[in-house]
N, C-alpha and C positions, 0 to 999 in steps of 0.2 A: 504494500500500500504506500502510494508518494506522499510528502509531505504537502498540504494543503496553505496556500498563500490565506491568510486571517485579514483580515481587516482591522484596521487605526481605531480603538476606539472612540469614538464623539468626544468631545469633552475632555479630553486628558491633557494635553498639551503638554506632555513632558519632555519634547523632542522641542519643544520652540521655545523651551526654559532650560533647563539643564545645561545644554550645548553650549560653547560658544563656537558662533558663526563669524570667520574673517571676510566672507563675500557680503558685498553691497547689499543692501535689504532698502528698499523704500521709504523710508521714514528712518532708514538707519546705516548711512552713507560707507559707517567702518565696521559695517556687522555687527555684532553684538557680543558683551563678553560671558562666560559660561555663570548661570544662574541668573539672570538677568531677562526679563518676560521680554519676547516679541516685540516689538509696537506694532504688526499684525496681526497678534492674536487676541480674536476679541473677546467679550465679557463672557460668551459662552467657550472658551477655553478652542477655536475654529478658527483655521487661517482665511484670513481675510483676503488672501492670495494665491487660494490654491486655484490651479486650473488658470492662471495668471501665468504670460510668460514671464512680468519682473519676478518671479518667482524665482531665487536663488537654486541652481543645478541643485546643491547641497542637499537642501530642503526637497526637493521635489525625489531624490535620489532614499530618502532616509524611507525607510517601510517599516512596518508593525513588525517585530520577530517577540516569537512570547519568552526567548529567552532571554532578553535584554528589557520586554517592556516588562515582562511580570504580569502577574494575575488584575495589576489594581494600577489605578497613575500614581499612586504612593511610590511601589515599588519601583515602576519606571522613573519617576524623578530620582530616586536613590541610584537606582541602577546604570542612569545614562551618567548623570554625578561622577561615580566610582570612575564610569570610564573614561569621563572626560580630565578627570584627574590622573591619572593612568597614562594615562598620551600626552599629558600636558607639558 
């Protein structure tokens, strides 16, 4: 049996927090530094850019893996955290 692609949970946004992004972001010319919210993510936790081509490769590149997002967006902010401390 192959492994099935999951879907981003709604509302988590721990990929557009945790990270820091060095690519240009729209509202955010030097990218963003790691734990630091978006300023296209909006109040329901939703990129306000996705399906957008200013849409940073990065960003558009990053997918749901349940071993890095975890069961909950708890887990995934910890877990992207870890790594981006890790490679830092």
């Amino acid at each position: 049996m192959g492994r099935f692609q999951e879907a981003c949970r709604p509302g988590c946004g721990a990929c557009c927090i945790a990270p820091s992004i060095s690519s240009p972001i729209p509202g955010m010319p030097d990218g963003k530094p790691a734990g630091e919210r978006c300023v296209q993510l909006d109040d329901d936790n939703l990129c306000r850019l996705f399906g957008d081509p200013r849409r940073p490769e990065v960003c558009r590149r990053f997918t749901f893996d349940p071993d890095l997002c975890g069961s909950h967006r708890d887990q995934a902010l910890e877990r992207i955290a870890a790594l981006e401390l890790e490679t830092d």
